[in-house]
N, C-alpha and C positions, 0 to 999 in steps of 0.2 A: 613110409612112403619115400624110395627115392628121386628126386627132382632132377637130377640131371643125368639117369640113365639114358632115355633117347639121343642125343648127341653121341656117347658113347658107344652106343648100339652100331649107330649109322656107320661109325670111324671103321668101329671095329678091334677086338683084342689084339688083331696080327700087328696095326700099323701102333709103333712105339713111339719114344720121344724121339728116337731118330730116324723117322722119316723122311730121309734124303732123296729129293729128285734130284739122280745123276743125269737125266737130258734137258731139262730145262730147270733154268734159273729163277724157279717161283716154288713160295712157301706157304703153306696155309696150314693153319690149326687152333685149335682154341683153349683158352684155358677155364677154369673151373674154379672160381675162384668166394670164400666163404665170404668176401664182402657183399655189403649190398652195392647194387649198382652208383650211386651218390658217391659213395665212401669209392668203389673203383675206379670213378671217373675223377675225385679230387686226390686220388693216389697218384695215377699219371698228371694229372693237371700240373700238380707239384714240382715235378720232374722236367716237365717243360716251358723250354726258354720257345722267345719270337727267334725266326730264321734270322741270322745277319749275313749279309756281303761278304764281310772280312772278319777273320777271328782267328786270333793269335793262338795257334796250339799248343799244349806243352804235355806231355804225355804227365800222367798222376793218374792214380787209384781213385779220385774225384769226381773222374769223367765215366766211370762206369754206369753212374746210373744218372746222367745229362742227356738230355736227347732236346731237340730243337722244332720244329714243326706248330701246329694249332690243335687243338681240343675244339670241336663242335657239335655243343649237346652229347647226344653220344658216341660219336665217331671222332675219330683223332686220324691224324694223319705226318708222323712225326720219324726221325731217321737220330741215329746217336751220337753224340758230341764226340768225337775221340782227337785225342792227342795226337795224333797223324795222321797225313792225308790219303785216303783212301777211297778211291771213287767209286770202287764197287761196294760201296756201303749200302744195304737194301733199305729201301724205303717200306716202309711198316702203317700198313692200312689199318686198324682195327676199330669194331663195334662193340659194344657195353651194352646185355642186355640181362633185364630180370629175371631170376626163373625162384621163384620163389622167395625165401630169405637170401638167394644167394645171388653169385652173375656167373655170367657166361660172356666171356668175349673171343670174339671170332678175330682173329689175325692173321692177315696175307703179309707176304714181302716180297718185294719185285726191285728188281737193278731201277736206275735212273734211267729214262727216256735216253737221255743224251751218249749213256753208256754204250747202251744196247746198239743206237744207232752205229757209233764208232766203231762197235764190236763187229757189225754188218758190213760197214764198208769194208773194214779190212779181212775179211771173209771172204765180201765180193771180187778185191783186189787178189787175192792168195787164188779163188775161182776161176778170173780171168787171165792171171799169169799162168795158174795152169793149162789151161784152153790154147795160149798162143804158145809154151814151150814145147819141146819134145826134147823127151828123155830125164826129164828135172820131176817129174811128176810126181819120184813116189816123194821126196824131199818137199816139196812143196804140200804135199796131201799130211806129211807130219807137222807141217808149220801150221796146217791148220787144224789139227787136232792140237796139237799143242796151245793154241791160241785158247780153243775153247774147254782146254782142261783147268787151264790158268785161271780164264774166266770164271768158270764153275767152283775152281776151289778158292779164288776168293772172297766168291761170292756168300758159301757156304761157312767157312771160318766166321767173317760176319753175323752170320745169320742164324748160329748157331750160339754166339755172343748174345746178341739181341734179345733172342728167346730165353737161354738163359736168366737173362736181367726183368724180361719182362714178368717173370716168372713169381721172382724176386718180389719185382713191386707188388704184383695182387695178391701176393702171400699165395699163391696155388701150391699143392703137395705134388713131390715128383711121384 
């Protein structure tokens, strides 16, 4: 009998571990993982610290598997310690749930609110200076793709870190 065909089914063989959206900056996937739910949720629990205000960076091989946020019941809602500041760090949603002896956790990742907003304005700005120049336009239509390629990839780099690690912790097979 296997347990965790259906999630699989749904996904699908085509979509891989690298299922990259190159137009928007959100990640969803799940892992599959032989723990039981308990043992998955004090796997992460482990791993996370309380958010603070200020925190003295230092880049080390330490911080790979630090992440900062809350664990509640089964949902966690938790982003990675890293040794430099990095604002497009995605924010990491995930649910723990039973399917058998084993879990199943479902995991989103999304930019920061505040990101996204900033990333907006200066989109809307690069729009509206387009609007009132003439002749600057195709220059200004590259500054905003360039904006949002930046965005995307370092959003991706991250997020592609994160999954990694998370991967890690619940012991899931690639």
């Amino acid at each position: 009998m296997v347990l965790v065909a259906p999630p699989l089914a749904e996904r699908g063989l085509a979509s891989g571990r690298r299922d990259v959206n190159w137009v928007l900056p959100y990640h969803q996937f799940e892992i599959s993982t032989p723990l039981r739910r308990e043992d998955a949720i004090a796997a992460i629990s482990a791993r996370v610290e309380p958010v603070k205000w200020f925190r003295l960076r230092w880049p080390s091989s330490a911080n790979d598997n630090r992440f900062e946020g809350k664990v509640l019941g089964d949902n966690f809602e938790i982003n990675r310690v890293t040794g430099y500041n990095n604002a497009f760090l995605p924010i990491v949603k995930g649910e723990v749930r039973s399917v058998g002896a084993m879990s199943l956790i479902t995991i989103r990742m999304r930019p920061a609110l505040p990101i996204l907003i900033i990333s907006g304005l200066w989109a809307a700005a690069v729009i509206a200076f387009l609007a009132v120049s003439e002749g600057i336009g195709l220059q200004a239509a590259f500054m905003l793709a360039l904006l949002y390629g930046v965005f995307l990839g370092l959003f991706w780099f991250e997020a592609d870190k994160q999954r990694k690690t998370l991967r890690t912790i619940f012991n899931a097979a690639d």
